[in-house]
Structure formats: C-alpha cells, structure tokens
KEBAMAR-442514 format. One record per residue (C-alpha): chain; x, y, z. Coordinates in nm, 3 decimals. Layout:
<atoms>
("A"; (X; Y; Z)) ...
</atoms>
This chain:
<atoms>
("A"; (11.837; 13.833; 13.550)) ("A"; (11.677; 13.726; 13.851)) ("A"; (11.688; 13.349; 14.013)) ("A"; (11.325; 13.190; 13.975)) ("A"; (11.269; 13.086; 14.376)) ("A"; (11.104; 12.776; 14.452)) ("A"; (10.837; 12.746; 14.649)) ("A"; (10.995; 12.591; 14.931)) ("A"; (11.253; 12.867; 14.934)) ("A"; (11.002; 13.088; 14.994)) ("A"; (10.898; 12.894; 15.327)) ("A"; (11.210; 12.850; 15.445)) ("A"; (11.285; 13.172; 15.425)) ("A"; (10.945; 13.305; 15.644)) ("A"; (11.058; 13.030; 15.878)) ("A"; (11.412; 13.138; 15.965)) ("A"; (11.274; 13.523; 16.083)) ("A"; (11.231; 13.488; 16.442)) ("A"; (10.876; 13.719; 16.418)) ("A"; (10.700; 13.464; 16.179)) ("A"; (10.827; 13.172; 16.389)) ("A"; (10.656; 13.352; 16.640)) ("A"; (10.362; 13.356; 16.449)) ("A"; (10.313; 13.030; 16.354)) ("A"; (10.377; 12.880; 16.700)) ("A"; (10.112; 13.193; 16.846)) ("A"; (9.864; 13.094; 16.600)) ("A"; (9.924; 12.733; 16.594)) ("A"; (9.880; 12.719; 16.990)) ("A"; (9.589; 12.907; 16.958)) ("A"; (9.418; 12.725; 16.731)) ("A"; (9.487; 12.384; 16.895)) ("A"; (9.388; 12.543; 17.249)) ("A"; (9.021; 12.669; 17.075)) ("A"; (8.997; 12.331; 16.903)) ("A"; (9.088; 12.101; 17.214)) ("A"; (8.803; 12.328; 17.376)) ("A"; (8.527; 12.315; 17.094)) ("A"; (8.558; 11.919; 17.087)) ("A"; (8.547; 11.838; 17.418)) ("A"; (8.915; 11.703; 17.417)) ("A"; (8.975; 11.969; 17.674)) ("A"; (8.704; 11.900; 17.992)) ("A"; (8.587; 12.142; 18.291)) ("A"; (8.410; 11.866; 18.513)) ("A"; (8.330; 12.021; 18.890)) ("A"; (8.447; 11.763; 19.160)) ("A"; (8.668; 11.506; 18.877)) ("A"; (9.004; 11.407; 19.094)) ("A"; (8.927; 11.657; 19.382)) ("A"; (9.070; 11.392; 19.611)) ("A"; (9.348; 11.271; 19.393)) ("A"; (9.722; 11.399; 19.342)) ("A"; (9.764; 11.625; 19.017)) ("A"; (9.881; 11.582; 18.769)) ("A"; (9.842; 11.217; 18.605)) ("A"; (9.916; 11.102; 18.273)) ("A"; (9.809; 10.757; 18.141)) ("A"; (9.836; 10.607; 17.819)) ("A"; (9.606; 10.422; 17.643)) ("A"; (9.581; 10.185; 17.352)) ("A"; (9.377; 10.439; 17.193)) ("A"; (9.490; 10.754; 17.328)) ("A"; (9.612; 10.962; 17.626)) ("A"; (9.444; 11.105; 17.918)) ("A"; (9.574; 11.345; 18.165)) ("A"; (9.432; 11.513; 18.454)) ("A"; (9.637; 11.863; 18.489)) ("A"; (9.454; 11.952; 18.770)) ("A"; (9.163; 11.901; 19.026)) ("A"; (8.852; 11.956; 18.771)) ("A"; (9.002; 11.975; 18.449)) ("A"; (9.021; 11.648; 18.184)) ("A"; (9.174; 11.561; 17.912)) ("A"; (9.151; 11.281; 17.661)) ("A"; (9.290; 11.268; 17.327)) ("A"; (9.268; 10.936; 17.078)) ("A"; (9.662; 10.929; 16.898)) ("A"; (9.519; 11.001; 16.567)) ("A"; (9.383; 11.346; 16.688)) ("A"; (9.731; 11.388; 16.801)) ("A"; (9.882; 11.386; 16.504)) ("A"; (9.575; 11.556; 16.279)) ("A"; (9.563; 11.840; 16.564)) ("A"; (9.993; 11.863; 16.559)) ("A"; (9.995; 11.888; 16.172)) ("A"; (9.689; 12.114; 16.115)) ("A"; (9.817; 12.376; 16.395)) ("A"; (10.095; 12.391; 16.250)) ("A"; (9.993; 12.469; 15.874)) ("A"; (9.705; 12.692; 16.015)) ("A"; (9.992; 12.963; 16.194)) ("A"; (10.165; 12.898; 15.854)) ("A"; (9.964; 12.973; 15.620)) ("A"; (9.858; 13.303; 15.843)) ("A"; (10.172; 13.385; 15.867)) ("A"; (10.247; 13.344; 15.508)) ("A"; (9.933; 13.607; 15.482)) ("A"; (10.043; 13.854; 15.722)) ("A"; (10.437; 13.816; 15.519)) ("A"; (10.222; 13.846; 15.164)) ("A"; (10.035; 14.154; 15.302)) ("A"; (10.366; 14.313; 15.457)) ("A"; (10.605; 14.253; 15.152)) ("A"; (10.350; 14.408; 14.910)) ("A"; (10.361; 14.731; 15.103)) ("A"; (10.734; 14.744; 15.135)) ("A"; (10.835; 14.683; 14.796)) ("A"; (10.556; 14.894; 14.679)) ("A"; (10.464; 14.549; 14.438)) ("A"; (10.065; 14.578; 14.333)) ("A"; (9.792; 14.379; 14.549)) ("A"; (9.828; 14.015; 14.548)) ("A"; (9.565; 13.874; 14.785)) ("A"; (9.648; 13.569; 14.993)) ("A"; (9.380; 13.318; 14.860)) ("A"; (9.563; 12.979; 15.047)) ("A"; (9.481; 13.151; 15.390)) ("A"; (9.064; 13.042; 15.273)) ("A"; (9.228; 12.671; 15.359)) ("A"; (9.205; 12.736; 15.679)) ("A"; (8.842; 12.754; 15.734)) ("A"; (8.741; 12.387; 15.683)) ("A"; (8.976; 12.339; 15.975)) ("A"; (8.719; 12.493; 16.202)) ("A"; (8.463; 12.294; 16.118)) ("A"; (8.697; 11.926; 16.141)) ("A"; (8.579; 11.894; 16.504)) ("A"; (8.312; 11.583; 16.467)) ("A"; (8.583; 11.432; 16.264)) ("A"; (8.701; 11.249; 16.589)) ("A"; (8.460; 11.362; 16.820)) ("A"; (8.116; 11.427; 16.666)) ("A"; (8.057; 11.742; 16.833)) ("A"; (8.181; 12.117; 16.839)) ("A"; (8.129; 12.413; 16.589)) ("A"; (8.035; 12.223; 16.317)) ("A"; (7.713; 12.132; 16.516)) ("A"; (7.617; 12.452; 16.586)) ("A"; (7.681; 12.605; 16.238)) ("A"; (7.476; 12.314; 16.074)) ("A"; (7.286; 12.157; 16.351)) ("A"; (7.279; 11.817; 16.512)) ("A"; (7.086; 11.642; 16.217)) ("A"; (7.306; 11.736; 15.916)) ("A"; (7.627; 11.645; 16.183)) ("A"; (7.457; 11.277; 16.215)) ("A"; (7.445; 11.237; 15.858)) ("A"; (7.844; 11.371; 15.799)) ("A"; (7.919; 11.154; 16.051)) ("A"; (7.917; 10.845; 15.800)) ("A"; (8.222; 11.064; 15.615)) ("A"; (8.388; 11.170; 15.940)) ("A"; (8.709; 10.920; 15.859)) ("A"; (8.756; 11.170; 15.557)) ("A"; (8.734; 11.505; 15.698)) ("A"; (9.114; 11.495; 15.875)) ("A"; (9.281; 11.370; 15.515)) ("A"; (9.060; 11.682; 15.341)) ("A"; (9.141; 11.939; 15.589)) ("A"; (9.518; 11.869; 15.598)) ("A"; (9.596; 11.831; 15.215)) ("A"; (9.327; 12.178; 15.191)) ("A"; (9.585; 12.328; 15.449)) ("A"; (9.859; 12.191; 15.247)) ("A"; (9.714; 12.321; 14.921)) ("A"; (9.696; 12.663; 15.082)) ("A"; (10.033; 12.696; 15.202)) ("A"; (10.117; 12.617; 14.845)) ("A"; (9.916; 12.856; 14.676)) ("A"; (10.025; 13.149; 14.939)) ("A"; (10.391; 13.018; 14.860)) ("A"; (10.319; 13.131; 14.500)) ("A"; (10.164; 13.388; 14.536)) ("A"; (10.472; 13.572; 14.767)) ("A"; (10.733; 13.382; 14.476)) ("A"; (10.475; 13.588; 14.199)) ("A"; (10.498; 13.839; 14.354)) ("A"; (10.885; 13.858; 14.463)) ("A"; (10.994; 13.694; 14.100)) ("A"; (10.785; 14.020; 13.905)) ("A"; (10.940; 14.273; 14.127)) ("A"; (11.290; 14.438; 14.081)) ("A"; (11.414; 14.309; 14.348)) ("A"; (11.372; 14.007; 14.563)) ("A"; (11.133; 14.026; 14.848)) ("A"; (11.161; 13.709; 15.001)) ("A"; (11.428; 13.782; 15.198)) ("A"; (11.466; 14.025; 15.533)) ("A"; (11.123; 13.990; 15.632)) ("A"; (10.949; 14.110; 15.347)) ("A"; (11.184; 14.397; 15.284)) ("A"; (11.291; 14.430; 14.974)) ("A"; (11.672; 14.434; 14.957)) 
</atoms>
C-alpha cells in the first residue's frame, strides 16, 4: 500500500528540483518587477539626481527610498515590502506547482486534473491601490470605483495573501490526488513517475 503524502511533502518536494526553484524565483521576480512598475513604486522621472552620485539608499520611518541611478526612483513603505516579498513568492509557487501538475499528469499517464489554486493568483494583479491607490486596478475598473475600494484598501494585502495561500493549498492537493490514485508516486523526480 502506498504512503498518503502530506501536503507539505508535496511542496517540499517541487522545491528541492533545481528547475522549479528556478521557476518560482523567475516568476516571482517577474511579478514583483511588473508590480513595482504598475504602482508607481518603481519611477522614470527625466532630470531626478542628474547632478548627484548614484546610487543612494535612505531609510525611512515609513519606508525606503533608493535612487539606482540618474532618473530612476524608488520608494517603497515596509509593509509593501513584506506583502510584495510574500506574494512573489507564492505567485512563482503556485505557477510552478501548475506547470509540475500539468507535467506529472503527462508522465505518469494519470487522467486530467486541472490546477484550480493557480486562479489565486489573479487578485494579486489587481492589489496595486492597496498601498498605492493607483495601477491596473484603475484601469480595469476606472478611477471612481478605485476611490470607493479605497475605504477597504487595508484589506486587500491580508485577502490576496491568504487567496495565494489557499491556492498553493489546493494545487498541493490536487498533485497529492493525483500522485496518491496513481500506481506509483509522482511526486518525486520532477514529476516522473518512479
């Protein structure tokens, strides 16, 4: 009889091949470039520190500003820190855990499971006026509905993380499903069933 896996097990075990690592750090580091963009947190301002020495850093009771180089800004309160930190990294997770899901079914021939945790990701996109009021959420929905979700912006981080968390979760069971029903266990060798 086969060993029930938990679904931590199941994470840990994506996480130790070198390719998903790579994944989740390449999607993660995308998604906090695009997102440091959208909200402004990343700044293109023509002539800002021309005449100064780059790069500065400075620190701030309420966050961190650093000036890379002549015409580029950036300012970041802690809090985004930590939301932007936590939500990259669960983002090139759970996509990860999708691509894994997709690859595993093929190789061990195991019928179609589809990923539904990787739909946690979306309300990530649209997080941005959660600490800046601005970004893709403004477009999508334009600036009068964004003034009125402003009143709920201290609640968007908390959703979008424990909606990120509830996806890697549901992925998680879906490749332990999936691994548990087969003949052999596919959680292990990169989705190869051994």
């Amino acid at each position: 009889m086969q060993k029930q896996l938990s679904n931590f097990e199941c994470i840990y075990d994506i996480i130790k091949i070198k390719k998903y690592r790579l994944m989740i750090l390449g999607f993660g580091v995308s998604y906090a470039i695009g997102y440091m963009i959208a909200v402004g947190i990343i700044s293109y301002v023509p002539g800002f520190a021309s005449s100064v020495t780059t790069p500065i850093i400075k620190f701030y009771s309420i966050g961190i500003s650093i000036v890379p180089f002549p015409n580029f800004f950036i300012f970041i309160f802690h809090n985004a820190v930590i939301f932007l930190f936590l939500s990259s990294f669960l983002i090139g997770l759970n996509i990860a855990m999708a691509i894994y899901t997709r690859k595993s079914n093929k190789d061990c021939e195991i019928k179609k499971v589809y990923p539904k945790g990787i739909l946690g990701v979306f309300p990530a996109f649209f997080t941005s006026f959660s600490c800046c009021s601005s970004g893709l959420l403004a477009f999508v929905i334009g600036p009068t509905a964004l003034s009125s979700l402003s009143l709920y912006s201290q609640y968007m981080a908390p959703i979008t993380i424990a909606t990120l968390i509830a996806g890697t979760v549901l992925l998680s069971r879906n490749i332990n499903n999936s691994c548990n029903s087969s003949v052999s266990n596919c959680c292990k060798n990169g989705g190869g069933c051994v």
